[in-house]
C-alpha positions in Angstrom: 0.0 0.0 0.0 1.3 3.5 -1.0 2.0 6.2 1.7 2.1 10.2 0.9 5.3 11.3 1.2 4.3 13.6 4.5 2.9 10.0 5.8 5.7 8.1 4.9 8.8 7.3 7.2 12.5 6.4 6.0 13.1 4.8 2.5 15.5 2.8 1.3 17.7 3.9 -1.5 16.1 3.2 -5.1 16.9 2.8 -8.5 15.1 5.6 -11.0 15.0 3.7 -14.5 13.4 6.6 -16.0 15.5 9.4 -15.1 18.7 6.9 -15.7 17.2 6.6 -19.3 16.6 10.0 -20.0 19.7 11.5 -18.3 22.2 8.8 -19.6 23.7 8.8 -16.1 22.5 6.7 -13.3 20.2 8.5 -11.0 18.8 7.0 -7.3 16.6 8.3 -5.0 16.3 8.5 -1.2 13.2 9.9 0.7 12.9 10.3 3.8 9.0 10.9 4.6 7.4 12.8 7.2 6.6 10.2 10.0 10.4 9.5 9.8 10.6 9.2 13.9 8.8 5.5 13.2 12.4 4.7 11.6 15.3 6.7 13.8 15.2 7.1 17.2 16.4 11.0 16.7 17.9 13.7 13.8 21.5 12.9 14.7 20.7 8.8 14.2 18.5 9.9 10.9 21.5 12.0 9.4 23.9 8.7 10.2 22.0 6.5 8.5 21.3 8.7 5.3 24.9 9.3 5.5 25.4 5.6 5.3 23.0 4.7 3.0 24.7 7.3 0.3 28.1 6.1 1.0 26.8 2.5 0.2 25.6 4.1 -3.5 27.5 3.9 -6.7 25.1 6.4 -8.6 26.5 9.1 -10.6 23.3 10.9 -8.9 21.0 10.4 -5.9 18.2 12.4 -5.5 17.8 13.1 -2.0 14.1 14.5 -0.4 14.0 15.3 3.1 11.8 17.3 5.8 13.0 20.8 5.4 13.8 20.4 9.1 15.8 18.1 9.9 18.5 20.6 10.0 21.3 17.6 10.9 20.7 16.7 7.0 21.3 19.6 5.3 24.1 20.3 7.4 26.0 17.5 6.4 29.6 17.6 4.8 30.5 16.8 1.1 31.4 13.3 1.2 34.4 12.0 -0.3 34.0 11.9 -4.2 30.5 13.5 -4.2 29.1 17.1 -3.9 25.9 18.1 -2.4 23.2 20.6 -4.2 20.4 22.1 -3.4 17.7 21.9 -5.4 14.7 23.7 -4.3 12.2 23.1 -1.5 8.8 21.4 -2.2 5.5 22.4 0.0 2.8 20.4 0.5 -0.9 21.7 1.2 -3.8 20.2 2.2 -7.7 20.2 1.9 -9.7 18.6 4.5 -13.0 18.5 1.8 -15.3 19.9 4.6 -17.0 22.8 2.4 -19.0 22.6 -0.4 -18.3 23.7 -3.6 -19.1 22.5 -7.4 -17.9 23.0 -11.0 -19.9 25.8 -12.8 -22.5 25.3 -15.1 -21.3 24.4 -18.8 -18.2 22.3 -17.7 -18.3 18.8 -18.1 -16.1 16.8 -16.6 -14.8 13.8 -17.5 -12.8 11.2 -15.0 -11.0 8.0 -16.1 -9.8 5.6 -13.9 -8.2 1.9 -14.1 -5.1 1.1 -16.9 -6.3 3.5 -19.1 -8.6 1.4 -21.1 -11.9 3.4 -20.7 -9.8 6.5 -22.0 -11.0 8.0 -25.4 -8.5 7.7 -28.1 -6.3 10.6 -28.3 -7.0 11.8 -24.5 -3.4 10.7 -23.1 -2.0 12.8 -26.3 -3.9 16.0 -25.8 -3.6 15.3 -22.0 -0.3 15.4 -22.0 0.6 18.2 -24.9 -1.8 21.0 -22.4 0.6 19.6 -19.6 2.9 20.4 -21.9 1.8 23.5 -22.6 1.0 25.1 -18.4 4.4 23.6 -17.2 6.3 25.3 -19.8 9.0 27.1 -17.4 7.8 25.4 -14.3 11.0 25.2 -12.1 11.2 22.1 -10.7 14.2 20.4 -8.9 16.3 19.3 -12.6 16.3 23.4 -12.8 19.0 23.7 -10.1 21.5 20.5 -11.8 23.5 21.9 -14.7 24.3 18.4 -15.7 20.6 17.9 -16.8 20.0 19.3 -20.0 16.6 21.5 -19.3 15.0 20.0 -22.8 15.5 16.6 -21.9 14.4 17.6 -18.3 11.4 19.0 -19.5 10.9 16.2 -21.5 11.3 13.7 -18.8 8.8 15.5 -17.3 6.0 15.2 -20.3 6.8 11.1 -20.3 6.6 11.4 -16.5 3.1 13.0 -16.8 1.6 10.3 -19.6 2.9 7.4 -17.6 0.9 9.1 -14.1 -2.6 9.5 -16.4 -2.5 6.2 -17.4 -2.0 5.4 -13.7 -4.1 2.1 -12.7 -3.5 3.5 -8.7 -5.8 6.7 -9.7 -7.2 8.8 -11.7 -7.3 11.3 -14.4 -9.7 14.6 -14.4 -10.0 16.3 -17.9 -12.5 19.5 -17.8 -14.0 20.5 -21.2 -16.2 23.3 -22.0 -17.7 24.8 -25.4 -14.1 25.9 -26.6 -12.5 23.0 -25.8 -10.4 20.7 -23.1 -9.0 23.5 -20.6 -8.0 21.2 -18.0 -6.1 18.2 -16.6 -5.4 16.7 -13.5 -4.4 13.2 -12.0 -5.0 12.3 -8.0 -3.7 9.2 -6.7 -4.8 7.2 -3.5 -3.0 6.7 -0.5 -4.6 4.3 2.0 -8.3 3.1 2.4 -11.2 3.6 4.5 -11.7 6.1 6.8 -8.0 6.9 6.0 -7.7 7.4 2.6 -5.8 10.7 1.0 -6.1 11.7 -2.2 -2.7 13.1 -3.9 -3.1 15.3 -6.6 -0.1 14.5 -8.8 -0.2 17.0 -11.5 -2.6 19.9 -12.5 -2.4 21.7 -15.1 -4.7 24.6 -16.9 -4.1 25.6 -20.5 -2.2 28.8 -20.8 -4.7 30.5 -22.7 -7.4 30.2 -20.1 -5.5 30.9 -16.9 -7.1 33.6 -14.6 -10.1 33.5 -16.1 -11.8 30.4 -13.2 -10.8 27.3 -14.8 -8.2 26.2 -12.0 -11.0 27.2 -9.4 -13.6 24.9 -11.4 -10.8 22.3 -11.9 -10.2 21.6 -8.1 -14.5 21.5 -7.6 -13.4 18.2 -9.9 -10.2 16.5 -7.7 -12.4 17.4 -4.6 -15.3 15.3 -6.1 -13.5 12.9 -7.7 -11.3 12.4 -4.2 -15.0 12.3 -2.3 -16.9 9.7 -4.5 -13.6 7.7 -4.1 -13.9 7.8 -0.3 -10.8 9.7 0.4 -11.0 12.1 3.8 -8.5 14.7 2.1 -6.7 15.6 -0.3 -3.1 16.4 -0.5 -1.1 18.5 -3.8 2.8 19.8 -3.2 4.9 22.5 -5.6 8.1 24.1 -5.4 8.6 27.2 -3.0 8.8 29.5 -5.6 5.3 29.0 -7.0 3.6 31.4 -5.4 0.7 32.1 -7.6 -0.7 28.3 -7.3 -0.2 28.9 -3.6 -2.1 31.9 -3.9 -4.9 30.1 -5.4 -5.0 27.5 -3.2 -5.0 29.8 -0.1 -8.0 31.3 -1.9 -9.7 27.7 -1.9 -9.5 27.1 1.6 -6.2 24.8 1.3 -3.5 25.1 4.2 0.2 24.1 4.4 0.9 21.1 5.4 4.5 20.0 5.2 8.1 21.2 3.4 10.6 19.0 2.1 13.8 19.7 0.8 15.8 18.8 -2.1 19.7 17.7 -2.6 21.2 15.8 -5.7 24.1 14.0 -3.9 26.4 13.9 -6.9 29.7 12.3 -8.4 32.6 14.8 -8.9 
């Protein structure tokens, strides 16, 4: 069963074939979660055992994600042969789903869940091309790594998106209206029961229709989606420096949750 990163406690080092592909370097990830105490008996003992899990790595990259607290991380030295860099800090919000709310009149909505299957022909194509289209410029973590190329980055990032909307763990949210699709989103879901948290992986408005409602209308959708599902909440996370989606979301009654840093651990 999948935990939310805030959730989760201490992971084990991982291989990332996709970012290994597209970089043509080997690339690992580490992530330490949010209920990390369940896994270290303090920050010092936390910090020893990251430390010790990178030394133990032969990746030409690991992608480290930590809670922006745990000072004893971010303090730690260079180790021998490697470099450490930051690369941005990711906030998490949250909605609690306890006011109402619903799309406007004249937006359907259409959700697809399962392998993909029940999607229309073309959907995970146009899906992904307004992605495309809203994250253009979006400064995510690859930003801050001059070894990454920024196209293939961005790239990545499209193939990244395609492979989440034809996620069999959730669910994809496209909003159309009389000019067109103007909106996509993806949740996945953490848990089950009386427990379960809906994760909005991506969302994405098309550039032509920002400020004009549609990102307002297209949460209306996760929330319903996330309700009918039987999740308690829903969860979404950006980088720091995105204030105007955390500007909207203040607006929609969202609050901070958690903040996770960001280090690639690199060869020299």
């Amino acid at each position: 069963m999948s935990v939310a990163l805030p959730f989760a406690g201490v992971g084990d080092v991982t291989a990332s074939a996709s970012e290994t592909s597209a970089f043509g370097f080997s690339v690992e990830r580490l992530t330490i979660g949010g209920a990390w105490q369940s896994d270290a008996k303090d920050a010092a003992d936390l910090a020893a055992r990251v430390t010790a899990l990178l030394e133990a790595s032969s990746a030409n990259t690991i992608i480290l994600r930590f809670p922006s607290e745990i000072v004893e991380i971010a303090r730690m030295p260079d180790l021998a042969g490697r470099r450490f860099r930051h690369a941005g800090t990711l906030l998490y919000w949250e909605d609690r789903l306890v006011d109402g709310g619903a799309v406007s009149a004249g937006i359907d909505v259409d959700v697809f869940r399962g392998d993909g299957s029940q999607q229309p022909p073309g959907f995970q194509d146009s899906a992904a091309a307004l992605i495309a289209d809203s994250f253009d410029g979006y400064l995510n973590h690859y930003a801050y790594n001059t070894t990454i190329p920024q196209a293939i980055a961005r790239d990545g990032y499209i193939d990244w998106a395609r492979r989440t909307i034809a996620d069999p763990a959730g669910a994809a949210i496209i909003l159309r209206d009389a000019a067109g699709a103007s909106a996509v989103a993806t949740l996945r879901f953490h848990g089950e029961g009386a427990t379960m948290i809906g994760e909005v992986e991506l969302a994405a408005v098309a550039t032509d229709r920002q400020g004009a409602g549609v990102y307002r209308d297209l949460w209306m959708a996760i929330r319903d989606t996330a309700r009918q599902a039987g999740a308690e909440r829903v969860i979404i996370s950006t980088q720091a420096n995105n204030i105007r989606v955390q500007r909207a979301w203040a607006r929609l009654g969202l609050v901070p949750l958690a903040s996770f840093d960001t280090i690639h651990v690199m060869s020299i």
